[in-house]
Each structure stands twice: as C-alpha cells, then as structure tokens.
Backbone as JSON Lines, residues from 0, in Angstrom:
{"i":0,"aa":"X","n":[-43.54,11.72,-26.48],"ca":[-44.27,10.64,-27.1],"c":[-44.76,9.69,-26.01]}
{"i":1,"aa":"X","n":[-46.06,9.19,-26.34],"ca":[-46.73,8.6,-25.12],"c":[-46.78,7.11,-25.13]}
{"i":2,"aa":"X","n":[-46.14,6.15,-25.15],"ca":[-46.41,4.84,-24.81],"c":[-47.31,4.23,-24.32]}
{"i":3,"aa":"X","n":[-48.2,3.35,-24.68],"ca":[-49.31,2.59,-23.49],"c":[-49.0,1.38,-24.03]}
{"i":4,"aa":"X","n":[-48.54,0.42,-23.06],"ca":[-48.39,-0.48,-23.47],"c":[-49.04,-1.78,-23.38]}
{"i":5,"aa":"X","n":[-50.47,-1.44,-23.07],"ca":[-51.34,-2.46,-22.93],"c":[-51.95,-2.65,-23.8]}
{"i":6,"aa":"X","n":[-52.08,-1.62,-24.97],"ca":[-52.78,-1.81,-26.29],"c":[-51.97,-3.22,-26.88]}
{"i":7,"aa":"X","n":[-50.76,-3.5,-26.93],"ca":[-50.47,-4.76,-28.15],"c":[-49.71,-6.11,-27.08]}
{"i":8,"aa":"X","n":[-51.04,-6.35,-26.1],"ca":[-50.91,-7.5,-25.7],"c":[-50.55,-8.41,-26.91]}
{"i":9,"aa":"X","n":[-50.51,-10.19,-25.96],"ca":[-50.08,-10.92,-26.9],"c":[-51.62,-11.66,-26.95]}
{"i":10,"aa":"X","n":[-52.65,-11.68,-25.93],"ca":[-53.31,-12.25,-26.09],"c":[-53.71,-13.03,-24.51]}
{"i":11,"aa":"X","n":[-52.72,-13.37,-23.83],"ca":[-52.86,-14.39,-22.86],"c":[-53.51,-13.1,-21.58]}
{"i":12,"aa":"X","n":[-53.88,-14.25,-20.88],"ca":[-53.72,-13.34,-19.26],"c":[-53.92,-14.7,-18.49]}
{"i":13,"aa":"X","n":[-53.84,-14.35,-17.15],"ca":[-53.49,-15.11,-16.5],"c":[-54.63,-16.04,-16.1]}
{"i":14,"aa":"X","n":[-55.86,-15.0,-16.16],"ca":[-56.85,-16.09,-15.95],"c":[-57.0,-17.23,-17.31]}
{"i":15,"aa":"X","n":[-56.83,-16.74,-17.87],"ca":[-56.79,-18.27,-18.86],"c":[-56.15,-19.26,-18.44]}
{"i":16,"aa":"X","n":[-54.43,-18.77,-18.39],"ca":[-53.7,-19.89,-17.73],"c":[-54.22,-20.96,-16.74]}
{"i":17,"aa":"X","n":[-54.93,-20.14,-15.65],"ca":[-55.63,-20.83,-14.56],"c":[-56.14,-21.76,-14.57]}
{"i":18,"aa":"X","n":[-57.68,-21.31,-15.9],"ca":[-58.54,-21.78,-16.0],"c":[-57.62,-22.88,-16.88]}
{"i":19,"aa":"X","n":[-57.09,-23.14,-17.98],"ca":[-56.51,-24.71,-18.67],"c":[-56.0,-24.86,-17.73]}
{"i":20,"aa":"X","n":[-54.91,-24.75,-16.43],"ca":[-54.67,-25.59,-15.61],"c":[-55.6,-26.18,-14.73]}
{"i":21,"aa":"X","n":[-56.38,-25.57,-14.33],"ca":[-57.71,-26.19,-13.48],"c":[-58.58,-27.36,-14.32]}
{"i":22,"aa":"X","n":[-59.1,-27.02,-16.18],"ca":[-59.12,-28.12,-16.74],"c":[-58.22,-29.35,-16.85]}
{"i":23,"aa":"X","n":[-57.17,-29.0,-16.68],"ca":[-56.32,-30.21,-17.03],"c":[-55.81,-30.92,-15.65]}
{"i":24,"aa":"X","n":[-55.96,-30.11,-15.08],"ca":[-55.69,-31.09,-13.84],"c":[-57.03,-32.24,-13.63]}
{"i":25,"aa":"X","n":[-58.22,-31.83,-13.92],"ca":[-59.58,-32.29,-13.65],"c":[-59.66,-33.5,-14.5]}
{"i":26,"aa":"X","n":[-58.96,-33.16,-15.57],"ca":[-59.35,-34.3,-16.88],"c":[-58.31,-35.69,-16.39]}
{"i":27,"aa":"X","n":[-57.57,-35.13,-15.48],"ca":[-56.51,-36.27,-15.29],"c":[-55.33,-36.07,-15.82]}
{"i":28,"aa":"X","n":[-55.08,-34.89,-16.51],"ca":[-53.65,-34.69,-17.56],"c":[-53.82,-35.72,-18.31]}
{"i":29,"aa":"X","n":[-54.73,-36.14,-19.34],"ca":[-55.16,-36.95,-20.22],"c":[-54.4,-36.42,-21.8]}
{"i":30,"aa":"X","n":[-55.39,-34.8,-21.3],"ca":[-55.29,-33.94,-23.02],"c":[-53.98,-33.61,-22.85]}
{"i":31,"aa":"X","n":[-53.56,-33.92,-24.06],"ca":[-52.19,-33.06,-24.62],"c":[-52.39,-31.73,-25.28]}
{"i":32,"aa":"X","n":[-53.31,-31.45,-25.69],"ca":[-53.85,-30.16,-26.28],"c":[-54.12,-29.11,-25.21]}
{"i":33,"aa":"X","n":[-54.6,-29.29,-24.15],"ca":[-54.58,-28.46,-23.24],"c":[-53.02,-28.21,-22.67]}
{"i":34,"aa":"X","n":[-52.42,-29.02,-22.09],"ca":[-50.68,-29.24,-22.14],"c":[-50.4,-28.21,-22.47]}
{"i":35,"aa":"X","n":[-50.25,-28.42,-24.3],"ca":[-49.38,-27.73,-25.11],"c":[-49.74,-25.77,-25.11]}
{"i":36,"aa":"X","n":[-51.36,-25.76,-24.61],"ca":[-51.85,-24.41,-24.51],"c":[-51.47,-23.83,-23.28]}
{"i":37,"aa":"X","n":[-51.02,-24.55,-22.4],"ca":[-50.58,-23.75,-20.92],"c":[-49.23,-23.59,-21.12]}
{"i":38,"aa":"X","n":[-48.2,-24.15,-21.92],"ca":[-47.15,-23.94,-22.47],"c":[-47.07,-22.59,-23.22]}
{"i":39,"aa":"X","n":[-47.64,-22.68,-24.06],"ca":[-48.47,-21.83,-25.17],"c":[-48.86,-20.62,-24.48]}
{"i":40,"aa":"X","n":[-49.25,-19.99,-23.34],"ca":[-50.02,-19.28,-22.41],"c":[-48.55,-18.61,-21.85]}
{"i":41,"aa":"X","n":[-48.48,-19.54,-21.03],"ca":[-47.04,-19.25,-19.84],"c":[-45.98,-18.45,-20.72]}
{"i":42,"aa":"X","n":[-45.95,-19.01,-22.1],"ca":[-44.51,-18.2,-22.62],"c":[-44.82,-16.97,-23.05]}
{"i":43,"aa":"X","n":[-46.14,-16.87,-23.65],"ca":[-46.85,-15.43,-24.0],"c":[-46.98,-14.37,-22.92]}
{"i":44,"aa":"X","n":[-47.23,-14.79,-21.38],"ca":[-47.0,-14.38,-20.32],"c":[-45.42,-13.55,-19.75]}
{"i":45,"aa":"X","n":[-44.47,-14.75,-20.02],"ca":[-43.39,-14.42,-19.87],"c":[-42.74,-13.4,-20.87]}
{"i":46,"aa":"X","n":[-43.33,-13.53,-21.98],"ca":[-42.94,-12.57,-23.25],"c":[-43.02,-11.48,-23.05]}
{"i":47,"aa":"X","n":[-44.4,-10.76,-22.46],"ca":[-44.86,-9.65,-21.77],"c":[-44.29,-9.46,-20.38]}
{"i":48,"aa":"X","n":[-44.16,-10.17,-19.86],"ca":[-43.36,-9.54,-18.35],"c":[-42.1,-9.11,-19.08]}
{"i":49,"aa":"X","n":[-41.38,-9.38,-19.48],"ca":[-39.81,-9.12,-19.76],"c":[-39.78,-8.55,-20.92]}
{"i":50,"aa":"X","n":[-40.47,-7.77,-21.55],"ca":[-40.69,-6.7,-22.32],"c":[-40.25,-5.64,-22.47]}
{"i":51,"aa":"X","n":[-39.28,-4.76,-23.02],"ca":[-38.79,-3.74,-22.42],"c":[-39.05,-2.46,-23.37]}
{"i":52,"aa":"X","n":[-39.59,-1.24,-22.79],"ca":[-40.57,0.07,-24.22],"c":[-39.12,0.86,-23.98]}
{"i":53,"aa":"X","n":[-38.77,1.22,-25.2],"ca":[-37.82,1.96,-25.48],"c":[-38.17,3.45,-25.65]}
C-alpha cells in the first residue's frame, strides 16, 4: 500500500508564514489578526513536521 503524504496537507507552508511575518513586522505589530494567523500557521506547520504515516 502506497502512502503519499503530501496529498492531505493542512494548508500552511512556509511561505505564508514569512510573508504574515514580513507584514506584521512592517505594520508595526499593530494587527492582532495577523498575530493570531502566524500562530495559526506555525502550529499547522509543526502539526505536519511531527506527523507520523503508519
């Protein structure tokens, strides 16, 4: 049986992350909405690294 396990990402990648940190640093760390999405990002990230296919 063949596994691929890139079909059921969560959604994130890293360039996103980047890119809301590069916004939010720019805005001044003003938005909390951006904040809460690099939070939001990073754990979806981490979810997928430490993933384990049985």
């Amino acid at each position: 049986m063949n596994i691929i396990a890139n079909q059921d990402k969560i959604g994130a990648s890293k360039f996103d992350l980047y890119l809301f940190k590069t916004l939010y640093l720019l805005s001044f760390k003003r938005f909390k909405w951006l904040e809460k999405q690099i939070v939001k990002i990073t754990k979806d990230l981490e979810t997928v690294k430490n993933r384990q296919l049985y």
